[in-house]
N, C-alpha and C positions, 0 to 999 in steps of 0.2 A: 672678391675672394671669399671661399668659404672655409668653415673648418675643415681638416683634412679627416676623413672616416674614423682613422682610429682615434682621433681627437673627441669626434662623436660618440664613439664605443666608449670612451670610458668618461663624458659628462654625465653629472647627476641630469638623470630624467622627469625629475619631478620637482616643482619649485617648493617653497616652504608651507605655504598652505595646505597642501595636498600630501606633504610627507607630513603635517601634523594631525589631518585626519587620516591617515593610514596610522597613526597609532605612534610614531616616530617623532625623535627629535630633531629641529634645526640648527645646525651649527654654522656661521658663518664668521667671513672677517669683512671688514672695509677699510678699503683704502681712498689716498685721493689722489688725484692728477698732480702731479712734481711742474715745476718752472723751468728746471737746468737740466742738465745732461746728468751731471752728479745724482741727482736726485729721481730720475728715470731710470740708473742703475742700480739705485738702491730699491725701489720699487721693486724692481723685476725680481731681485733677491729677494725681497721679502715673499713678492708672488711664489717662487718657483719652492721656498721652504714651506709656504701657507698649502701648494696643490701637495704637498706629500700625504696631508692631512687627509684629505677628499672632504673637502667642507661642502656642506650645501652648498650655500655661493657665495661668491664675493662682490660685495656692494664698490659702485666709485661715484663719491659724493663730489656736486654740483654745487660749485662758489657763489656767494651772494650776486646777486642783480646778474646771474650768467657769467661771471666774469671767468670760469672756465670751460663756457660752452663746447665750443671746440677738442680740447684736451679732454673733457670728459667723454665726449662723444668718441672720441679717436680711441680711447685708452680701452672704453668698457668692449669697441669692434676688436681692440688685439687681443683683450685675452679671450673675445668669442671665438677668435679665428688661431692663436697661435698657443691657446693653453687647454687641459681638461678642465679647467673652470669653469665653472657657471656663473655670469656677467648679471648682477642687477644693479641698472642706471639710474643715477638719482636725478629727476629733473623737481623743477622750482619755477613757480609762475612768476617770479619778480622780474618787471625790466621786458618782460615779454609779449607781445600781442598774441592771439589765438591762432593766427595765422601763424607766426614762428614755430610756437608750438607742437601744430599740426607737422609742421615740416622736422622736426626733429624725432616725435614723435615714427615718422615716416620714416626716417634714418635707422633710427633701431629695426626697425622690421626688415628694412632692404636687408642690415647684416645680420637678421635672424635672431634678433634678442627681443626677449618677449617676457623682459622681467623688468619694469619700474617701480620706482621707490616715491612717490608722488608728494611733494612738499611744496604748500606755498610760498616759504621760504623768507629769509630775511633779507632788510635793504643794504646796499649796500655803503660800504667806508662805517657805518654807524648800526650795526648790528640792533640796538636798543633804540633807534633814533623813528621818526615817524612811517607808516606802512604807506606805500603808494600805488594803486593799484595802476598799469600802464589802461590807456584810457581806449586801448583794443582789445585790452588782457581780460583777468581773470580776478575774483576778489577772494576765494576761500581755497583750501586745497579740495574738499568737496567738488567743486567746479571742474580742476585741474582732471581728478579720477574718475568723471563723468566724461570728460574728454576724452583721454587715454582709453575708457571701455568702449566710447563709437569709436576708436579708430582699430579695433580688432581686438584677436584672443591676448590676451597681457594678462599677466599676472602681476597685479597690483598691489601692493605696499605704501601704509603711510607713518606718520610718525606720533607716537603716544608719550604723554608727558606723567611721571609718577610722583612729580611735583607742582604738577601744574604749569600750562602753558605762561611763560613770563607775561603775554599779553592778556589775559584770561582774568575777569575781575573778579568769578569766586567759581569753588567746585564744579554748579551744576551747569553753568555755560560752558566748561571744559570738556564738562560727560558729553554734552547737548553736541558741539563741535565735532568731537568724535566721533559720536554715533552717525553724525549727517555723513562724513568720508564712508564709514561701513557703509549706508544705506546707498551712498552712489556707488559703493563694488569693489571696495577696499576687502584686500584679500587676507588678510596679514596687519601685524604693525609692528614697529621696533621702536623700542623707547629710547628719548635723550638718557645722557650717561646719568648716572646716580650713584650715591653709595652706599642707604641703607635698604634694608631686603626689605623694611617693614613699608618704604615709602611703594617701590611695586607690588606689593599684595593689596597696600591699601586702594591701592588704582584699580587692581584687579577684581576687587570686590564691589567696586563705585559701578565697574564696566556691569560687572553680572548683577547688581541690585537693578541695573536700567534696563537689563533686559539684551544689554550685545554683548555676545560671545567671539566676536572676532577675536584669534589667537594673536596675542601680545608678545614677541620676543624681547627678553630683557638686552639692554647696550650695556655691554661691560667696556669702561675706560680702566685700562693700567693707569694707577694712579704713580707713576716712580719720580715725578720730578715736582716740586714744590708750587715752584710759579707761577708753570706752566697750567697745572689742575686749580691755582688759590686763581688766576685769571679766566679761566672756560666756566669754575664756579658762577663766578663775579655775571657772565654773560649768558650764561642759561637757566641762571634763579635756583641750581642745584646747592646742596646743601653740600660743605665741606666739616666731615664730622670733626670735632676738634683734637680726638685723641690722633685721629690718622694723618690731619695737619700738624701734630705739633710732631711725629714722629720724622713725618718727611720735612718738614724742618729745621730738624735738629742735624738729619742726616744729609741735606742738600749739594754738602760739599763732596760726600764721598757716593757716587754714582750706584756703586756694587750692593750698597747696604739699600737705596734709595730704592732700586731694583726691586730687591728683595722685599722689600716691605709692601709696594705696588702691588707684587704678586701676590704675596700672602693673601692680601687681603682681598684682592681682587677673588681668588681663587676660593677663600672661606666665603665670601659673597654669593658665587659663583653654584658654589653645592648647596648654599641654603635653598636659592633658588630653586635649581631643579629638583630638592629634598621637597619641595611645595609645592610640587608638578609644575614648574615653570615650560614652555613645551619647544625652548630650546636656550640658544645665547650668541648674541651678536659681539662679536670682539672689533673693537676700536683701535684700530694699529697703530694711526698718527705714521704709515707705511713705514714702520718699524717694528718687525712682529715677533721679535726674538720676548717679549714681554707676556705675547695672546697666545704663545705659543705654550709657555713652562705654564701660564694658567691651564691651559687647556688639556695638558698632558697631564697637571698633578689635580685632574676631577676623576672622579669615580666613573668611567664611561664606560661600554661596550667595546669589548677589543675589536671586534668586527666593524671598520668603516661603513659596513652594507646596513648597520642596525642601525645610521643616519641619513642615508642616502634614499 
């Protein structure tokens, strides 16, 4: 099944690399593959108020060791086929031989998506716990996006740390790491979440001191619930600044203020960036986007959706 024409007529035609050397911002969301029914119709709601927007695309991220190969693979073919979105797949070398790979790689193409998000990814049950490369697979994401370019035209994305890869024993092995993804054909990159604007600038200056210019889009997380952001902290080596934890702390019990405060600041984060020429903004839905939405609406943008598309 393909998309239906007018489904066609109105996807963005150009993926984010190519809308940010045309002069143009990225704007996109991510979501991820649901388990229940409940949680597949809460998706879809979230989808159907994110396509009002006309975002670049929307990312659907790929569970440690594959654990939601399938679901993700299914998920990113319906909105190529049933929405005006534009579908970018995250796949992850853990747990997988180059052979599998190739074959999923494959799958995208049969349904016409031609946008990955290339991650070598974490193990799984133990996100911090030891890296094992499968002993058919793959050891770097370098590897993974040399893959993906023999297997055809893809437009490729990988992932940039503004704090440092958690596995990364100091700066210049992190720069070093990165530049090796751009130089296999990494088109793009989106960074893990974060929360201060000086931590991606500082990245960004590391990247242009060495010499690569691949465009960096910032990962904006709504930070509105306490636990939730003091544990993903905990497990991506991101920094939780302490005025913003002790607010969403204080405020934990009462949802509407927690909200509130998420956005704020998300949203002040959000314009400093692109106030720095950041040359777009990935929003992190946790496929709840009533949050990426009010950031998104209260930034200073182009009223015309076509001035990002």
């Amino acid at each position: 099944m393909t998309a239906a024409p007018a489904l066609e007529a109105t996807r963005p035609r150009r993926g984010p690399a190519e809308l940010i050397a045309a002069g143009r911002r990225s704007y996109s969301f991510e979501f991820f593959p649901p388990k229940t029914g409940k949680g597949q119709r809460a998706l879809w709601s979230a989808l159907r108020r994110v396509e009002t927007l006309n975002p670049s695309f929307v990312s659907v991220t790929y569970g440690a060791g594959g654990t939601s190969r399938e679901r993700t693979t299914e998920l990113t073919r319906s909105i190529a086929e049933d929405t005006t979105l534009r579908p970018v797949a995250h796949l992850t070398a853990v747990e997988h031989s180059t052979a599998q790979l190739r074959g999923i790689i494959g799958r995208y193409a049969d349904a016409g998506i031609r946008d990955v998000l290339a991650l070598r990814g974490d193990p799984p049950g133990d996100p911090q716990g030891p890296w094992i490369p499968h002993p058919h697979g793959l050891r770097h994401a370098a590897e993974l996006v040399e893959l993906i370019r023999s297997c055809g035209a893809f437009s490729i994305g990988v992932a940039a740390f503004p704090e440092r890869h958690p596995r990364s024993p100091d700066w210049d092995s992190d720069i070093r790491h990165f530049a090796a993804k751009c130089r296999a054909g990494a088109d793009y990159a989106i960074t893990q979440m974060f929360f201060r604007a000086e931590d991606y600038l500082r990245l960004r200056d590391r990247l242009a001191a060495s010499g690569c210019h691949t465009p960096v889009i910032p990962g904006i997380m709504p930070a509105t619930r306490y636990e939730q952001i003091a544990r993903f902290a905990r497990l991506s080596n991101a920094a939780f600044p302490d005025d913003l934890a002790l607010r969403l702390r204080t405020a934990q019990y009462d949802p509407a203020e927690s909200h509130r405060i998420g956005v704020d600041h998300a949203t002040a984060l959000a314009q400093r960036l692109l106030d720095e020429g950041a040359p777009g903004l990935h929003y992190i839905t946790l496929n709840h986007s009533s949050a990426a939405m009010d950031i998104h609406r209260g930034l200073r943008l182009p009223a015309s959706p076509e001035e990002h598309r």
